[in-house]
KOLDRENRO-22724 format. One line per field, with one value per residue (C-alpha): y, x, z; residue number from 1. Coordinates in Angstrom, 2 decimals, decimal comma. Layout:
<nodes>
py	[Y ...]
px	[X ...]
pz	[Z ...]
pos	[NUM ...]
</nodes>
This chain:
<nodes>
py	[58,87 56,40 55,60 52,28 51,84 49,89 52,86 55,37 53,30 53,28 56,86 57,37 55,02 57,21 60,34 59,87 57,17 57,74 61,21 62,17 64,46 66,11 66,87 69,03 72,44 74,93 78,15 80,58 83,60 86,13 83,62 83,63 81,04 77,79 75,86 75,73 74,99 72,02 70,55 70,47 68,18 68,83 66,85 63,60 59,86 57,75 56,08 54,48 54,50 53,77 55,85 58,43 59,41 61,03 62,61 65,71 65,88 68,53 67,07 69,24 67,69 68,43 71,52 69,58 66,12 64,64 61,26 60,49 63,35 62,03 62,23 64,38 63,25 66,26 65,43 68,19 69,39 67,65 68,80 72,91 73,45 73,98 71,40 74,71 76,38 74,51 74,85 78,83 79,87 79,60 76,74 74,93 71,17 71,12 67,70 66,02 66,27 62,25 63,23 62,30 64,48]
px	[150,79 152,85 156,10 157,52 161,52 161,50 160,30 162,55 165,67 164,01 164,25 167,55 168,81 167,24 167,83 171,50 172,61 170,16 168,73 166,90 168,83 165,41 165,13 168,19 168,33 170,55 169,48 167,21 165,77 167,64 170,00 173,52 175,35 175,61 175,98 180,28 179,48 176,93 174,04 170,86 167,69 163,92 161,25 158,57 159,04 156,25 155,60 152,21 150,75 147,14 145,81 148,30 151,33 154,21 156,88 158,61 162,03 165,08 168,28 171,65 174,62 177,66 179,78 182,78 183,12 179,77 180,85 181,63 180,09 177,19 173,73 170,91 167,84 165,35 161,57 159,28 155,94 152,46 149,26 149,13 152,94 153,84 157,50 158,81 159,04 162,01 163,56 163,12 163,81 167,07 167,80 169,81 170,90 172,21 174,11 174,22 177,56 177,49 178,37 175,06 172,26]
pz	[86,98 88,51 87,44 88,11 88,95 85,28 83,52 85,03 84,25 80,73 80,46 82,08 79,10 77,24 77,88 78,53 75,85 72,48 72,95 69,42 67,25 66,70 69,92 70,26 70,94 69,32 70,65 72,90 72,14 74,28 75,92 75,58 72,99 75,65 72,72 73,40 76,96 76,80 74,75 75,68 74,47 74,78 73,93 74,93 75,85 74,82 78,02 76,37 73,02 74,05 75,02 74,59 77,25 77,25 79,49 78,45 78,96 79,13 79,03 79,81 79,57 82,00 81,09 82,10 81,71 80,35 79,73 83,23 85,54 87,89 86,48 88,62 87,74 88,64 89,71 90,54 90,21 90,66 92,20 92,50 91,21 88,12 87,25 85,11 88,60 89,55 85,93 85,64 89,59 91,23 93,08 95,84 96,00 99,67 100,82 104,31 106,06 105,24 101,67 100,66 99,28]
pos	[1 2 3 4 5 6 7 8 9 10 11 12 13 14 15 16 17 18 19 20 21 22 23 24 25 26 27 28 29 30 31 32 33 34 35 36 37 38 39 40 41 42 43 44 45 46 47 48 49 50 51 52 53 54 55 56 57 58 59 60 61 62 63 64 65 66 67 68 69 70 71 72 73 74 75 76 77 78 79 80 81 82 83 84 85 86 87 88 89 90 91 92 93 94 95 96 97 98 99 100 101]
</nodes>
């Protein structure tokens, strides 16, 4: 699927600004109580209604300042790798010695 620059902007709006009460999550079995540290959302964006599709999301927020800390937006997966590989393994953001990633 290709996503245009409108509908990513769509569901950075969303994500960030009116995320779904519904969609929040208060716990994981066998995980530690993060629920003092951040909040975290799961769940789908209708992206079409006809036929039928969605994007599922998970949404952390910052563990320090949320209302003003940068957003990451993190794309991964597609043809032969699964996108929970990049939620559930350890991984490295490394930045340029510009100051940009």
């Amino acid at each position: 699927m290709n996503l245009s620059r409108t509908t990513l902007c769509l569901f950075l709006l969303v994500t960030t600004l009116a995320v779904p009460e519904e969609d929040r999550i208060t716990s994981l079995k066998g995980y530690y109580d993060f629920t003092q540290e951040f909040e975290m959302f799961s769940g789908y964006l209708e992206l079409q209604q006809t036929p039928r599709i969605a994007a599922h999301y998970v949404f952390i927020t910052s563990k320090s300042a949320p209302q003003t800390d940068d957003l990451v937006l993190w794309l991964n997966g597609g043809p032969g790798c699964t996108s929970m590989y990049g939620t559930l393994s350890p991984t490295q953001v490394s930045c340029r010695s510009s100051g940009h990633m």
